[in-house]
C-alpha positions as CSV (number, residue, x, y, z in Angstrom):
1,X,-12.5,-8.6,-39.1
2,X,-12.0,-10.4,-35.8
3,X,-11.3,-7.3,-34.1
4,X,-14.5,-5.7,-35.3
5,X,-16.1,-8.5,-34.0
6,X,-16.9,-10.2,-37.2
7,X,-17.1,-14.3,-36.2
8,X,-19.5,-15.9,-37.9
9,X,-19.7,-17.2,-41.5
10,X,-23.4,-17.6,-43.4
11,X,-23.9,-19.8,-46.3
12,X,-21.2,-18.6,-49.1
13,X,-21.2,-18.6,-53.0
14,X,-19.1,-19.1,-55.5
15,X,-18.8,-17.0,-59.0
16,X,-16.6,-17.5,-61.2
17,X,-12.7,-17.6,-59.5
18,X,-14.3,-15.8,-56.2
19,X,-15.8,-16.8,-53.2
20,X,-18.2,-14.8,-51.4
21,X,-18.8,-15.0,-47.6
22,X,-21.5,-13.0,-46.0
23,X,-19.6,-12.4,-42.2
24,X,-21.7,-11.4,-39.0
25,X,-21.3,-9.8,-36.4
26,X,-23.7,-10.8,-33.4
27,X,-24.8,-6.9,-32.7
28,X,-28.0,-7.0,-34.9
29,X,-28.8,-3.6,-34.0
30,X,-25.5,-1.8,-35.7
31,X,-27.1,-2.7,-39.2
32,X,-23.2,-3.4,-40.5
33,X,-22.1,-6.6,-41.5
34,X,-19.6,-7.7,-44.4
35,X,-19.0,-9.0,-47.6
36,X,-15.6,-10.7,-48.2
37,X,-14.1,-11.9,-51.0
38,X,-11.3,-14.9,-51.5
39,X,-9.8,-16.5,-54.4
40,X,-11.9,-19.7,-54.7
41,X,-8.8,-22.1,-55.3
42,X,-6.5,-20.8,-52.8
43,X,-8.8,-19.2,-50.4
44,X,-6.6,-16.0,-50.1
45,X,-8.7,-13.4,-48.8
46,X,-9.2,-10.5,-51.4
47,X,-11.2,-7.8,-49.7
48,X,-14.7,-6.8,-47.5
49,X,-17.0,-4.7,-48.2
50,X,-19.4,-3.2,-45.3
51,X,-23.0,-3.7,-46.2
52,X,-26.4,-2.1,-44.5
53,X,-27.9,-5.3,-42.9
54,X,-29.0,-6.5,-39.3
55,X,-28.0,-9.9,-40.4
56,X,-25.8,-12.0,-43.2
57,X,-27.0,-15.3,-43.0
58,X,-26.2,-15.9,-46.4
59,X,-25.2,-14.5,-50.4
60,X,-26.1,-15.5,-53.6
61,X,-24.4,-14.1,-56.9
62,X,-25.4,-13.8,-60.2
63,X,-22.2,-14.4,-62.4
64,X,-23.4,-12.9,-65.6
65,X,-25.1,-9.8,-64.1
66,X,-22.6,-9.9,-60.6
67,X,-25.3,-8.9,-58.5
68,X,-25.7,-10.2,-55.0
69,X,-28.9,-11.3,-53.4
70,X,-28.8,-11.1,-49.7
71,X,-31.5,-10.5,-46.7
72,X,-31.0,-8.3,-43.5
73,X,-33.3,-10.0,-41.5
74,X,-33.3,-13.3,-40.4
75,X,-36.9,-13.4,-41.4
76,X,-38.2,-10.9,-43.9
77,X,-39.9,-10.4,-47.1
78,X,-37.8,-8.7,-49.0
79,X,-34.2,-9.4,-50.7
80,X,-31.7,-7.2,-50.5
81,X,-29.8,-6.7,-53.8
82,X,-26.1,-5.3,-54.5
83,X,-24.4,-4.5,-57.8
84,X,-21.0,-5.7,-57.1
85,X,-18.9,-4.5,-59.4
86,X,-20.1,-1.0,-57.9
87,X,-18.5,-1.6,-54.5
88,X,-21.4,-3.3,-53.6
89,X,-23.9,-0.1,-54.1
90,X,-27.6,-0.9,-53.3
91,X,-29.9,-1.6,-55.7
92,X,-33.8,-1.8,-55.3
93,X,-34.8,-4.8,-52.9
94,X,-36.6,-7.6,-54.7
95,X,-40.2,-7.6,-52.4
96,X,-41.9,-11.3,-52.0
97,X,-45.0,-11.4,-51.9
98,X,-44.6,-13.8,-48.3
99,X,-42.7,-13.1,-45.3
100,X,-39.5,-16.1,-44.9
101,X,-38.9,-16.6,-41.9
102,X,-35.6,-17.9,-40.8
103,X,-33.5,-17.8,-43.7
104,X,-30.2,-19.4,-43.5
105,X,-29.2,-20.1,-46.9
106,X,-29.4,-19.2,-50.6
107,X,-28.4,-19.7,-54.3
108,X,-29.6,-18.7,-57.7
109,X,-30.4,-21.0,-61.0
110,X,-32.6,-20.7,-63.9
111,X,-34.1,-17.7,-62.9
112,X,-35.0,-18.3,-59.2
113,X,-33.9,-17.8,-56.0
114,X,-33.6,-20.9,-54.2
115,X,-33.8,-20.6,-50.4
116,X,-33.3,-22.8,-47.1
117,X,-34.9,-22.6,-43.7
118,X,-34.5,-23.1,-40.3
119,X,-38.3,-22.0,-39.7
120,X,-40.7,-24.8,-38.0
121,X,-41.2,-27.5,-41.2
122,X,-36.6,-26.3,-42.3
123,X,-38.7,-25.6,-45.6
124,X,-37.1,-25.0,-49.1
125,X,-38.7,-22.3,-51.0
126,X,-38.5,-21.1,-55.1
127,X,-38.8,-17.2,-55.5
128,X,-39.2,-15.8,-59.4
129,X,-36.9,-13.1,-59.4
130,X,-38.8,-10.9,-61.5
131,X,-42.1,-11.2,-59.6
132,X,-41.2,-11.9,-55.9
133,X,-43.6,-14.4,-55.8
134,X,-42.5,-17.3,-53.1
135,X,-43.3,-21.0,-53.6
136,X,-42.9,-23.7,-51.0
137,X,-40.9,-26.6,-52.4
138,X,-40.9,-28.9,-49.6
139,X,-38.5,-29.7,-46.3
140,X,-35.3,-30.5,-45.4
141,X,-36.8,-33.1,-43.6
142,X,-34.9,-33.1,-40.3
143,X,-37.0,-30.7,-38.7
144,X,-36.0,-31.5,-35.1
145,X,-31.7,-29.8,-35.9
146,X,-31.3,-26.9,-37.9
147,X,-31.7,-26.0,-41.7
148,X,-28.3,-25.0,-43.3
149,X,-26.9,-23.0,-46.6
150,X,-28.6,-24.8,-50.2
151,X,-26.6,-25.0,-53.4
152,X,-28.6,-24.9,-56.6
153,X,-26.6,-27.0,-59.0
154,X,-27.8,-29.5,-62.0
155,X,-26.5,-32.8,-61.1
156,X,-27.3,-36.3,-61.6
157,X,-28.0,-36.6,-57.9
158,X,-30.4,-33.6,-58.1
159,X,-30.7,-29.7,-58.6
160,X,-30.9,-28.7,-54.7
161,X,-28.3,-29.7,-51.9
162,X,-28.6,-28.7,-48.9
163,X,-27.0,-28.6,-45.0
164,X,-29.4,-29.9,-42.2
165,X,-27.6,-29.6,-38.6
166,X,-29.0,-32.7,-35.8
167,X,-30.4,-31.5,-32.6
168,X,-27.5,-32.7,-30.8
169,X,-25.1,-31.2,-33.9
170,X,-24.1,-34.5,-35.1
171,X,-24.8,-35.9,-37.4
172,X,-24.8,-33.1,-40.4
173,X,-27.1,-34.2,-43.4
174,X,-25.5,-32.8,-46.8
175,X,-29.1,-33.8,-49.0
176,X,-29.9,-33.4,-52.3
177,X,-33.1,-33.2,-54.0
178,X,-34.9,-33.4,-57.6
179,X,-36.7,-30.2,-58.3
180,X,-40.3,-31.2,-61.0
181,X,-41.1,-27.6,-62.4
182,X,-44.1,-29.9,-64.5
């Protein structure tokens, strides 16, 4: 992947006993970037797949149904979606019903679509993933650095944890936050 240019790594996910890393290469304007795949425990790369984006900040997968949720641009309002155990065919976008802009990280639970920012307040958003309707949530609070990749895992130290870069790339914040769905 180095030799095709491939050098960056967005926010990655993990299903099951595989890692997924959406990989980027910085010529937007190709439209080609790649899934890869390593074992989760060993980090052995398994394979990359091309996809049909202009970016890859980030992936989300669906263990049960092993689709992938995914956007091309870095702001947009639609969601790219693949069916991975097709070779990562295309299936039909999921359209919100706001445009997101500056997306940097994603992750799926209990029937949403949980997504990170780097836009002006590094907002955290909900999306229903039959609907496409988007739902502000809040901020990572550090608006001044850079909103990171999100996790969307129950714990006892909450449901969402997230990456916020500083301004001056130090210190990284690794925060975690209770999600009221009252």
């Amino acid at each position: 992947l180095t030799d095709r240019a491939f050098d960056h790594i967005g926010d990655i996910d993990v299903a099951g006993d595989i890692l997924y890393a959406p990989i980027e290469q910085g010529d937007y304007g190709l439209g080609t970037q790649v899934m890869a795949r390593y074992d989760a425990e060993t980090l052995v790369f398994i394979d990359a797949t091309d996809v049909a984006q202009a970016h890859n900040a980030w992936v989300a997968v669906d263990p049960d149904t092993m689709i992938a949720y995914s956007m091309s641009g870095f702001g947009d309002s639609t969601i790219l979606r693949y069916d991975i155990e097709a070779g990562w065919a295309s299936l039909e976008p999921l359209l919100l019903d706001t445009f997101l802009d500056r997306v940097q990280g994603g992750d799926l639970w209990g029937g949403y679509l949980w997504l990170a920012t780097d836009n002006d307040i590094d907002g955290l958003y909900r999306v229903d993933l039959e609907t496409g309707a988007v739902v502000p949530i809040g901020s990572l609070a550090h608006v001044d650095g850079e909103g990171e990749g999100i996790d969307a895992t129950d714990l006892d130290s909450g449901l969402l944890h997230a990456l916020s870069i500083d301004a001056e790339l130090l210190p990284v914040y690794f925060q975690h936050f209770r999600v009221d769905f009252g």
